[in-house]
N, C-alpha and C positions, 0 to 999 in steps of 0.2 A: 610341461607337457605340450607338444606340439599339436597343430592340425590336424595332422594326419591318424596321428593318436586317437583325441576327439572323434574323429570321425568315424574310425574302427570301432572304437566303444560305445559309440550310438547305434552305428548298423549293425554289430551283434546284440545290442539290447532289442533293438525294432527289427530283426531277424526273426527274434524269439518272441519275442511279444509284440508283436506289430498293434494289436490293438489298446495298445497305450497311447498312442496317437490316433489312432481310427477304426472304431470298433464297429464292425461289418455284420455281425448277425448278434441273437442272446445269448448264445455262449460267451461270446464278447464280454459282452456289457456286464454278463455277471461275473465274468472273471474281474474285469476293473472296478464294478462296488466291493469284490473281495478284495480285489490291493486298498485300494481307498479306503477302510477300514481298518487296513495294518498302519498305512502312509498314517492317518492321522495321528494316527498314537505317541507320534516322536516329528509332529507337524512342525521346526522349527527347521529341520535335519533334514527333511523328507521335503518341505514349500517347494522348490524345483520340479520334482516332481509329481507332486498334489497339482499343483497349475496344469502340468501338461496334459495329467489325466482327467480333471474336469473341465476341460473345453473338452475334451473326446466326448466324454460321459454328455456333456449339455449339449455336443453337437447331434448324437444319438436322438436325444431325450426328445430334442425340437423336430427331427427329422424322420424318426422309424411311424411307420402308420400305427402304432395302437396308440403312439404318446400322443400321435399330433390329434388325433380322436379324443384323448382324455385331454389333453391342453384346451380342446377347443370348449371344450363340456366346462373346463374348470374356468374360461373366459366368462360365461356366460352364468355361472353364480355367482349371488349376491350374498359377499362376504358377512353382510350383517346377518343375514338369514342364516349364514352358516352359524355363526357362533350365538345365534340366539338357541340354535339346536343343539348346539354340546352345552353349551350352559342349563337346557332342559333336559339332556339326557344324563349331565351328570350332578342335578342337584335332582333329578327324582322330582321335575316340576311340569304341570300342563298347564293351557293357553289360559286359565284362568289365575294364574300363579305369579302374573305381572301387572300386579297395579303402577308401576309404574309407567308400564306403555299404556295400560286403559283397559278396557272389553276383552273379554275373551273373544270379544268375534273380531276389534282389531287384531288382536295379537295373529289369531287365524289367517286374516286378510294378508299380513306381513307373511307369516311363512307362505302362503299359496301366490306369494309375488305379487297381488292384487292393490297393495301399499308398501309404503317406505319405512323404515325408520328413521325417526327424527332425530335430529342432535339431542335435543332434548330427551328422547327416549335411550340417546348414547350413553347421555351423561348419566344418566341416570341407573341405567344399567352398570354402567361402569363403579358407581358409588356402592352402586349395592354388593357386588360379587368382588369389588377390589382389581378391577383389571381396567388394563390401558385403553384407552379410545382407538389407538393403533390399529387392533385388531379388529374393527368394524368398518376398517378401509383396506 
C-alpha cells in the first residue's frame, strides 16, 4: 500500500471522526470513551488505535475547564485520607475502630487534615485489611 493510500484512509477516517485525534466539545469525548470501550475488547488488534485515542481523551481530560477543576481538587487530596475513608466506609467502621493508628480524636485529626499518617500507621493498616502500601501514596 502506498502513501497516497495511507493517507486517503486517514483523512476519510478523521473526516468522519475527527475527534479521534481531538476531541472539541462532550459530545466528543463521550463518543471516544464509547470507542475506547469497544477498542479495548480486542486491545492487541486495536493498540494503534487505543494510543491515538487516549492522548486525545488525556489531552481533553487535562485541558476542558470542569477536569482541570476536578484535577486540581484531586492535587490537593491526601491519598491516605482517602483510603482511610473507603476502608471505613466499606468495613462499616468509625474513628474509634483504629487502634492501630491510636485515639479516636487522632484518627479525626487525620481525616480533618489536621495530622499525618504515619508509616507506621501504613504499615499497619496495611496488615490489618491486606492491602498494599501503594495505595497510601
Amino acid at each position: 500500500m502506498g502513501f497516497a493510500m495511507i493517507k486517503e484512509k486517514a483523512h476519510s477516517l478523521f473526516e468522519e471522526a475527527s475527534w479521534i485525534a481531538r476531541i472539541k466539545n462532550n459530545h466528543d469525548y463521550n463518543n471516544a470513551l464509547a470507542l475506547m470501550d469497544e477498542l479495548i475488547e480486542d486491545y492487541d488488534n486495536n493498540r494503534p488505535l487505543i494510543e491515538i485515542l487516549s492522548s486525545s481523551i488525556e489531552r481533553w481530560e487535562n485541558e476542558d475547564v470542569a477536569f482541570k477543576q476536578f484535577n486540581k481538587a484531586i492535587q490537593n487530596i491526601d491519598s491516605g485520607v482517602g483510603v482511610l475513608n473507603v476502608l471505613m466506609d466499606k468495613h462499616k467502621l468509625g474513628v474509634s475502630d483504629f487502634p492501630e493508628i491510636g485515639s479516636k480524636s487522632l484518627v479525626s485529626k487525620i481525616l480533618n487534615h489536621e495530622r499525618r499518617l504515619t508509616v507506621d500507621h501504613i504499615n499497619a493498616l496495611c496488615k490489618r485489611f491486606g492491602i498494599s502500601p501503594k495505595l497510601f501514596f
